[in-house]
N, C-alpha and C positions, 0 to 999 in steps of 0.2 A: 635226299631227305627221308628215310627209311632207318628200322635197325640192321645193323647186322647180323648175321646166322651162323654162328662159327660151332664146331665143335667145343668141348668142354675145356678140352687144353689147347688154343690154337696156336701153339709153340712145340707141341709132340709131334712126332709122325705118326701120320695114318698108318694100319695094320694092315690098309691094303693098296699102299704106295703112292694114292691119289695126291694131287696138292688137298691144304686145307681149304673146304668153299666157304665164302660169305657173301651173301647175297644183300646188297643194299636198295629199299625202293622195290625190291622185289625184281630187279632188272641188271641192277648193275654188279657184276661177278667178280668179285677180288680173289684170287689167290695168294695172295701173300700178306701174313696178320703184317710184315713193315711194309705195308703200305698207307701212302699218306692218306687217302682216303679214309680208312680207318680212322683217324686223328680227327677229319675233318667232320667226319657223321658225328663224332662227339659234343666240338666245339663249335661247331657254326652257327647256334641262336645268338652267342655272343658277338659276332659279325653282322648276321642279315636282321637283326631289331626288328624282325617284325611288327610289334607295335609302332614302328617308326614311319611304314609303310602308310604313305596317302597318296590315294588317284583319285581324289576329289579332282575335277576339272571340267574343260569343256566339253560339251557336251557338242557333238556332227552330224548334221542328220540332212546334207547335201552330195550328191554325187554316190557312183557304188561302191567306193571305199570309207575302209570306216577308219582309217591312220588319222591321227594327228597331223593335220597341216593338208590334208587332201579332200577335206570336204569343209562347212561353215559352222564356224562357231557357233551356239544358239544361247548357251547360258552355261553355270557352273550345277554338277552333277556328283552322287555318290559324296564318297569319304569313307573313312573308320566308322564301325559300330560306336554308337551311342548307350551309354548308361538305358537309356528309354528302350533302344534295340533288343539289347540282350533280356531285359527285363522283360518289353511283351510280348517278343518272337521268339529269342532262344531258350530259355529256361523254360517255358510250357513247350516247345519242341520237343527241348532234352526228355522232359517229364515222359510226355505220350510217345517217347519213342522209348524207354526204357519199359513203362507200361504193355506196347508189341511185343518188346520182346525181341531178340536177334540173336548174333553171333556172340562167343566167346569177346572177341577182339571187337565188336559194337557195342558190348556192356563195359567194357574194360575204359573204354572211350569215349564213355556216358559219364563213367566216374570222373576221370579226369578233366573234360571239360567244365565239371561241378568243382571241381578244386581248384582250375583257372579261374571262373567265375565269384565262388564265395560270397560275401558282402552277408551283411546281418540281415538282411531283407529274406536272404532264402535260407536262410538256418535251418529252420525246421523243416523245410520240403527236402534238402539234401541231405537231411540228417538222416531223415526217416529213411530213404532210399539206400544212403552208405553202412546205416545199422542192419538194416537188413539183407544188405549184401554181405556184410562181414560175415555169418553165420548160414549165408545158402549160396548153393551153386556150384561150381566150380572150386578146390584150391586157391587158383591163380585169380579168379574172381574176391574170395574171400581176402585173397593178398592185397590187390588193389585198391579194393575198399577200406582198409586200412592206412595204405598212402594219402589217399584223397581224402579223406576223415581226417587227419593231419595239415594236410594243406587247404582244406575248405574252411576248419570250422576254428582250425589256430586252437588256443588254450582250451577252449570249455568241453574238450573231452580227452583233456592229458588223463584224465583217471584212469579211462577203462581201457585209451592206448597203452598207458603205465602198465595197467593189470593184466593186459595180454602181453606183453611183450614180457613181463618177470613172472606168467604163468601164476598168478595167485588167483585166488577163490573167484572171485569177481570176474573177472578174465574169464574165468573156464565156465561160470556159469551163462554168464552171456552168450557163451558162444556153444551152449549145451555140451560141453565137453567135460571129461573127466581128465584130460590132460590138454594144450595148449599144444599143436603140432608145431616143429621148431621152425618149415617155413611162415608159421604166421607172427609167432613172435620175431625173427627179424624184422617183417616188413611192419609189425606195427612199432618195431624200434625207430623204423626208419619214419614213420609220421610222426613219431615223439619227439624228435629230431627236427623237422618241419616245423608242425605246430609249435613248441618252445622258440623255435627259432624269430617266428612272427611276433614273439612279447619283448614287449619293453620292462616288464616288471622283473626286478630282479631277484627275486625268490622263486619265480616262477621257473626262470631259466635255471636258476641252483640246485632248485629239485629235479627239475627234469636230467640235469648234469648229474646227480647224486642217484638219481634210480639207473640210467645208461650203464653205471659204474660199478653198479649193483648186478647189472647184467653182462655185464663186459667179467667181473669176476667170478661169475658162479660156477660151482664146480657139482658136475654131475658123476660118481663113480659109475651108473647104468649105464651112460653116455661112452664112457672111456671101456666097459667091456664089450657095448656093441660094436664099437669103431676097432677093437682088438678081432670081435670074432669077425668082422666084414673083412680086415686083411688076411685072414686065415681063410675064407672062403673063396677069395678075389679069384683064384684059379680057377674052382669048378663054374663058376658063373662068367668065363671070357668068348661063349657061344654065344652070348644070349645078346638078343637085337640089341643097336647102338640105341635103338629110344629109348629103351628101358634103364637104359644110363642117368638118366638126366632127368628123371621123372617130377613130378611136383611133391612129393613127399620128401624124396632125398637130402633134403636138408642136413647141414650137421649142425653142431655145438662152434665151428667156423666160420659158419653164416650168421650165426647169431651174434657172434664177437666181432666181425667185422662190420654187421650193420649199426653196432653200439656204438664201436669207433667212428665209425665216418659219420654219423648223427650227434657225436661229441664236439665232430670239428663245426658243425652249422651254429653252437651255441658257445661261443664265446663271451667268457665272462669277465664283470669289471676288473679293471687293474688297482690293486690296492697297495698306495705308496707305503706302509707301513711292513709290509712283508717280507723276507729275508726267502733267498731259493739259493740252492745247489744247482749247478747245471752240470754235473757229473755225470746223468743221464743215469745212475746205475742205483740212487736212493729210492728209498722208499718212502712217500711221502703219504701224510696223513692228512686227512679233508680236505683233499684235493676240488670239492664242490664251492671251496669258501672264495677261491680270487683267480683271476688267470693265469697268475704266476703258476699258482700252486695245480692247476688246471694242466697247463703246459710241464711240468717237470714229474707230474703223477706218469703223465705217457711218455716221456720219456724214456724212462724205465722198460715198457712194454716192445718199445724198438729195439733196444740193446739184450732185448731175454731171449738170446738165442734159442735157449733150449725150453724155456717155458711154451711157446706159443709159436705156431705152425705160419709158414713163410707169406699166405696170405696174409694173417691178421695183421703181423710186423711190416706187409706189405705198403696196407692204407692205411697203418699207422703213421706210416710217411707223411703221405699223402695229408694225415687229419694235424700234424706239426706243422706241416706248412700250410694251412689253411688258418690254424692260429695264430702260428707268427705275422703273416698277412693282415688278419684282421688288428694283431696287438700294433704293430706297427700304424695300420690307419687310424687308432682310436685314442693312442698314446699318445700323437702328436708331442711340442714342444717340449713340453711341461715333463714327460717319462722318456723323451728317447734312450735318454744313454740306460735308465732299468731295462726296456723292451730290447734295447743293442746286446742286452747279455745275456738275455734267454734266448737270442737270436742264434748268436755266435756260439752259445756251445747244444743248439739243437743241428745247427749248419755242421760244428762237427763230429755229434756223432752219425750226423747222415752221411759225411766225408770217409769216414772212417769204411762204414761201410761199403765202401767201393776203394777201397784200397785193393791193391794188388795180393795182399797175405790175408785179405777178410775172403773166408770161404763161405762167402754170401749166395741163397739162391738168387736166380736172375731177376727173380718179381721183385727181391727187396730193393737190390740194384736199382733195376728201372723206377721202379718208386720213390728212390731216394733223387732219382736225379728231376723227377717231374716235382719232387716238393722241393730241389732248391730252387727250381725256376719261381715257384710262390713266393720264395722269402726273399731273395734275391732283387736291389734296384740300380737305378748307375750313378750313384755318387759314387765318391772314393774310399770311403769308411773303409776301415779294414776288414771288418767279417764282410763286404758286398765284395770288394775283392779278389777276397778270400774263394769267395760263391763262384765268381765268375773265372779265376782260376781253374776249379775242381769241371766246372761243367766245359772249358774248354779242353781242360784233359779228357774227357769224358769222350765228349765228337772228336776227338781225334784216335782217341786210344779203346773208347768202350766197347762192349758186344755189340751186336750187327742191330738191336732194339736200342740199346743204350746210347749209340751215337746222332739215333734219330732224334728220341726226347731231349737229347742236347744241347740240337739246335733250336727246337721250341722254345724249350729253357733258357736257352740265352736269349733269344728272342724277347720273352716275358723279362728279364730281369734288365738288360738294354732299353726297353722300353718303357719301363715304370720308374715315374720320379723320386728323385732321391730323398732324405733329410738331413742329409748332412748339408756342408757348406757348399758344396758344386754340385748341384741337383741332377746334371747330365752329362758330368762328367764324363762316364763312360760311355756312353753312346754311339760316336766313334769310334770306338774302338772293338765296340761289339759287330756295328755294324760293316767293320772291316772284314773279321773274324766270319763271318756271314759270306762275302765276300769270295771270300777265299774257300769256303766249301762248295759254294756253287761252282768254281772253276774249278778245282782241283778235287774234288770229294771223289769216290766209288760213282758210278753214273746211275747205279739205285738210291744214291744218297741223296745227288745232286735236286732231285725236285725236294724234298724236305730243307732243302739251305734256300731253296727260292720261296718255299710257303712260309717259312719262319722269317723269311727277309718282307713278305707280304704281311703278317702280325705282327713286327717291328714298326711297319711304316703304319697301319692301322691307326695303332698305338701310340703312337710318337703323334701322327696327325692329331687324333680326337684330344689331346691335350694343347692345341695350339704349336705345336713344334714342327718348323720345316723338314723338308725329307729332301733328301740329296738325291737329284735328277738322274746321274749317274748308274744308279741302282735300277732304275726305271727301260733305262735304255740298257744293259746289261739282263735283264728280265725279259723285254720283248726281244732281245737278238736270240736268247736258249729258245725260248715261246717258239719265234720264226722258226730255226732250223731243229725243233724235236723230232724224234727220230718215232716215241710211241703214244698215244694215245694220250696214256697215262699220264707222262710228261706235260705234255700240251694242258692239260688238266690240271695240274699243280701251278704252272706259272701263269695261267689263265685268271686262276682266283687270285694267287699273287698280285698280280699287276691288279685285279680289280680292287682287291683290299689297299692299295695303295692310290688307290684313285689316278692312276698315273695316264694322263695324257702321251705319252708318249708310248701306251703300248693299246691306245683305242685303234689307230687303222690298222693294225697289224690284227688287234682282236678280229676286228670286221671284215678282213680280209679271209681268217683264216672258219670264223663262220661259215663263209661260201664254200670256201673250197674243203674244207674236212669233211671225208667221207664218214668216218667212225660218229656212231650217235651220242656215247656215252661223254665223249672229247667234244662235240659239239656242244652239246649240253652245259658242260664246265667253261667254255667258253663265252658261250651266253650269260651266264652268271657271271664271267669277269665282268663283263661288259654291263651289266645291271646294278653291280657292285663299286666301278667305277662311277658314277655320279653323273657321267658327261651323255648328256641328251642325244648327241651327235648319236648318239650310237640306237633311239628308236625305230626308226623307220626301216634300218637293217633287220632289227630283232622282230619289228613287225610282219616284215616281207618271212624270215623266219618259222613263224607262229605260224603265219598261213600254209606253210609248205608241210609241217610239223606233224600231222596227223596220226600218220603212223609211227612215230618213233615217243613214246609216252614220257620218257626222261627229258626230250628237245622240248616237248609240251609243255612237261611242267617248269625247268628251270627257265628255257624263254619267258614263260607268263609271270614268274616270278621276276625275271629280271627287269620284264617292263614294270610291275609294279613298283620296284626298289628305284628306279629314274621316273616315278608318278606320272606315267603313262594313263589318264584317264578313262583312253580307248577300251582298255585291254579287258576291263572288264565284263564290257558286253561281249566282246569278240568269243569270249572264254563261255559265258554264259549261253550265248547262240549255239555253241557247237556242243555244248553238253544237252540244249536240247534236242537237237538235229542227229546225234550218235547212239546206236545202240548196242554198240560195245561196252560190256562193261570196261575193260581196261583202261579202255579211252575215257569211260567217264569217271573211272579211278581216279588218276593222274589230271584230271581237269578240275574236279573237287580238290584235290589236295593244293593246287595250284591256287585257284581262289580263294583256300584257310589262309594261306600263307599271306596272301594280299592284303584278303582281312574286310575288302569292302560292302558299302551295306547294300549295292544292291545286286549284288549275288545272294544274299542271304533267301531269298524267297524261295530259289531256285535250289539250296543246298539243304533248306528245310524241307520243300517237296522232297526230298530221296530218301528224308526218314521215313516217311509211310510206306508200310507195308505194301507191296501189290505183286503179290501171290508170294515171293521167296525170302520172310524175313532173314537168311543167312547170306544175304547177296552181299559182294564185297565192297561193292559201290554204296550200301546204307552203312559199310564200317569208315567207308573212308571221309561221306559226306560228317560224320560224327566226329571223326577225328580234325576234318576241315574245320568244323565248327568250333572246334574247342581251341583247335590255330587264334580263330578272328577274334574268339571273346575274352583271348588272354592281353590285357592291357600291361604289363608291367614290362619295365624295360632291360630286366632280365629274369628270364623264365626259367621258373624252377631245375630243370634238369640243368642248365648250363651253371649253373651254383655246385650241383654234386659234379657233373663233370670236369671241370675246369682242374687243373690239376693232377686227375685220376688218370693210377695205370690201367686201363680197360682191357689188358689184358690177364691183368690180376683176377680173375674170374672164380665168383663163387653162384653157388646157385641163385641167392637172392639178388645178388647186385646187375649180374651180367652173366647170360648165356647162352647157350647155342639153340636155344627151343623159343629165346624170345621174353621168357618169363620173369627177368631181371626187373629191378628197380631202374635202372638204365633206359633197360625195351621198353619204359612205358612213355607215351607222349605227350 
């Protein structure tokens, strides 16, 4: 549960032959951007719901174990934060700890837990805080305040998001500037995007779609001679430190169009039966802010402009077509399918197109195309899902060494989402054969990505009432058993847990014990928390205790008892955060408790904002970032909305990067 730390391109080679590093958690070390891990720090709030998490329970206070089932029940104890919690212990928390004063990454984390939180009760106290952070401090500070002013306060300050993000008068005077630097106007694209995205009002959302597009086309000639003499200089400047790379100014005119787009795809607009569309992908369409239709075939355009617009933007341009067609598809229902079937069908091929064998496609656009048909894509038999499911099995069979991973995600996603045609699951079957078969027969660095996509299949398939073929389960815990690295064990681990599958619990719990490796252990415990099945506390318990020094086994065990509402675990967690004076340890034990969410930790996560001598301690960044974990109620949390879908390897400054300073990196 950490960001990644990648270089700028983690698809180039290093200059000085090293693999590329990324460090998740701050502990856990991937070398390789296809690794599934990668995948999984992106999309796992859509998995462990945290808000879903309760260890409300009994309450032990016999004998000197403190397990469930080893000492006497006495009464019902803890739960989820309450409306009343966060109102009269976290928000004056938050306040007088932003008040101290702390870290880069503890104000960063002050914002954001105010943009979890919200509600019109603290308007004014977050406002005052977010406005005055937009224009002091830090860059990356000024960035985030920007996001969270977005997502706290929703519409009533699309204005002066507006006016920073398209750099008019307003804008710049707020921000005492004579010019809008271009990281701030992404990021405050990207709260434009946000906040519109919270209204129901439909003019609201049109204009916010209408100024995005306003910025998404502006054309700078200053812009296009600094970026001319930056490649004529790129030579004399190839000494100079890799930090200097990646600085917070560095922005381009590409970050700015990228965040336009992907805050285009969060605002989906009504469908209008009267409207006539082209899906030639290659027109050029006019007020395009007026209906979805017109909405969807304006960017279409923008994917097929090979030569207009650089391989990012056309990248998550993908990415923001299949977040529309998604949405057009849920909202179209009955009444539009077959209108929405044909904006589907020819967005599905010009993203097909795009990975044809004769499209001299960079690799970003590729993999982007293949993560947005997983979006549009369901398993009835319709001909453009077909169609979908076609393209992306040629894809894992036949695509680049990144492209056959998102593949199987993809089909994964589109296997698993109900149809609207006449046989709503039709394919399912048949995906899940297709699944099947990569697991056994795939590359053996493949092979975990066909067991974690066959795990967000059964997920998927489960939470809609729909059986899961037992088969799958036991073909999952026999790779689990016999994995050869760590890694592996790790992939099928989550597998089996997202799949709730009893048939791969004692083999989990078996393999708890005996896995030397911490980081393997760790993902195993989160199978097993993930799975649902109790049997498996008293192991995770025994666990926790042993756990100390290995800070990953801490945090994902304490997590996994809370996701099987383990009562105990709270206090166990809370005892040893008082008793340790490491910081690391009391890192990883704060983030542990955000993640649970329960309220009586809160006392205990509030004490670590107070100063007591070192406001830059990492332990008061993490207890803030816990905090902002427990008081986000919604049952899908912000970032897992822009993630979902995205090539995160698509990397621009603002979105995602190797320094952390991404829209992405923030929690």
């Amino acid at each position: 549960m950490g960001t990644p730390k990648s270089p700028q391109n983690p698809l180039a080679p290093r200059p000085d032959g090293l693999e590329n590093p990324y460090t998740l958690n701050g502990h856990e070390k991937i070398g390789n951007p296809g690794a599934w891990q990668l995948w999984w720090e992106f999309n796992q709030d859509r998995f462990l719901r945290y808000s879903s998490i309760n260890t409300g329970g009994s309450v032990l206070t016999q004998g000197a174990d403190w397990e469930i089932g080893r000492g006497a029940e006495t009464g019902r104890v803890g739960g989820r934060l309450t409306s009343k919690n966060i109102q009269d212990a976290v928000v004056p928390a938050i306040r007088e700890g932003i008040k101290a004063g702390g870290s880069e990454e503890f104000l960063k984390s002050a914002m954001m837990a105010m943009a979890k939180i919200g509600g019109t009760e603290n308007e004014e106290a977050f406002e005052f805080f977010l406005h005055f952070y937009l224009n002091n401090g830090h860059a990356t500070i000024n960035e985030t305040a920007a996001v969270a002013l977005g997502l706290a306060s929703g519409p009533k300050n699309l204005a002066l998001l507006t006016s920073i993000a398209k750099n008019e008068a307003k804008g710049q005077e707020f921000l005492g500037r004579k010019e809008v630097p271009m990281g701030m106007r992404a990021f405050a694209a990207y709260g434009l995007g946000f906040a519109a995205s919270r209204s129901n009002n439909e003019s609201i959302r049109r204009q916010a779609v209408a100024d995005l597009i306003d910025v998404l086309e502006e054309v700078d000639e200053d812009e296009k001679d600094k970026v001319a003499k930056g490649k004529k200089s790129k030579k004399k400047n190839e000494a100079k430190d890799e930090d200097e790379t990646l600085t917070v100014g560095s922005a381009t005119r590409s970050d700015l169009q990228v965040a336009s787009m992907v805050s285009i795809g969060l605002i989906p607009l009504n469908f209008e039966s009267d409207v006539e569309v082209c899906i030639c992908g290659t027109c050029e369409v006019e007020n395009p802010d007026t209906s979805y239709q017109a909405q969807v075939t304006y960017l279409m355009r923008y994917f097929t402009a090979n030569e207009e617009f650089d391989a990012n933007v056309r990248a998550h341009t993908a990415s923001t077509l299949g977040r529309l067609v998604l949405a057009g598809g849920e909202m179209a229902g009955t009444k539009f399918h077959s209108a929405i079937n044909e904006i589907k069908l020819g967005t599905a091929e010009i993203l097909a197109d795009s990975l044809a064998r004769s499209a001299a496609q960079p690799q970003a656009v590729k993999n982007s195309a293949i993560m947005a048909l997983g979006l549009m894509g369901d398993a009835d038999n319709e001909d453009v899902d077909r169609w979908i499911r076609s393209e992306l099995k040629r894809q894992a069979a036949k695509g680049g060494p990144l492209g056959k991973r998102f593949a199987l995600m993809s089909l994964a996603e589109v296997g698993s989402r109900r149809g609207q045609g006449d046989d709503l699951w039709g394919a399912s079957n048949e995906v899940r054969m297709e699944l099947m078969s990569h697991l056994s027969r795939a590359k053996r660095d493949v092979r975990p990505w066909a067991g974690l996509a066959l795990g967000v299949f059964g997920y998927q398939r489960s939470a809609q009432g729909q059986e899961l073929d037992s088969g799958v389960d036991r073909a999952l815990a026999k790779v689990a058993k016999s994995s050869k690295t760590a890694s592996d064990l790790g992939a099928y681990s989550v597998a089996l847990g997202l799949r709730k599958s009893d048939a791969g619990t004692a083999m989990l719990s078996d393999k708890l014990n005996s896995t030397k490796d911490s980081t393997a252990r760790s993902y195993v415990a989160l199978g097993l928390g993930l799975s649902g099945n109790r049997t498996a506390v008293a192991n995770l318990q025994d666990t926790l205790e042993t756990s100390d020094r290995e800070p990953l086994v801490q945090t994902r065990t304490g997590l996994a008892l809370g996701l099987l509402g383990d009562a105990a675990v709270v206090e166990e967690l809370t005892h040893r955060l008082q008793k340790t004076r490491s910081k690391e340890k009391r890192a990883s034990i704060a983030m542990a408790l955000g993640f649970i969410g329960d309220k009586r930790s809160l006392e205990a996560l509030v004490g670590m904002l107070e100063v007591k001598g070192d406001a830059q301690s990492p332990t008061r960044d993490a207890a803030m970032q816990a905090i902002g974990y427990m008081s986000d109620r919604t049952s899908t949390p912000w970032r897992s909305v822009l993630a979902h879908g995205t090539n995160y390897l698509a990397e621009t400054r603002t979105l995602l990067n190797g320094r952390s300073t991404g829209v992405l990196n923030l929690k």
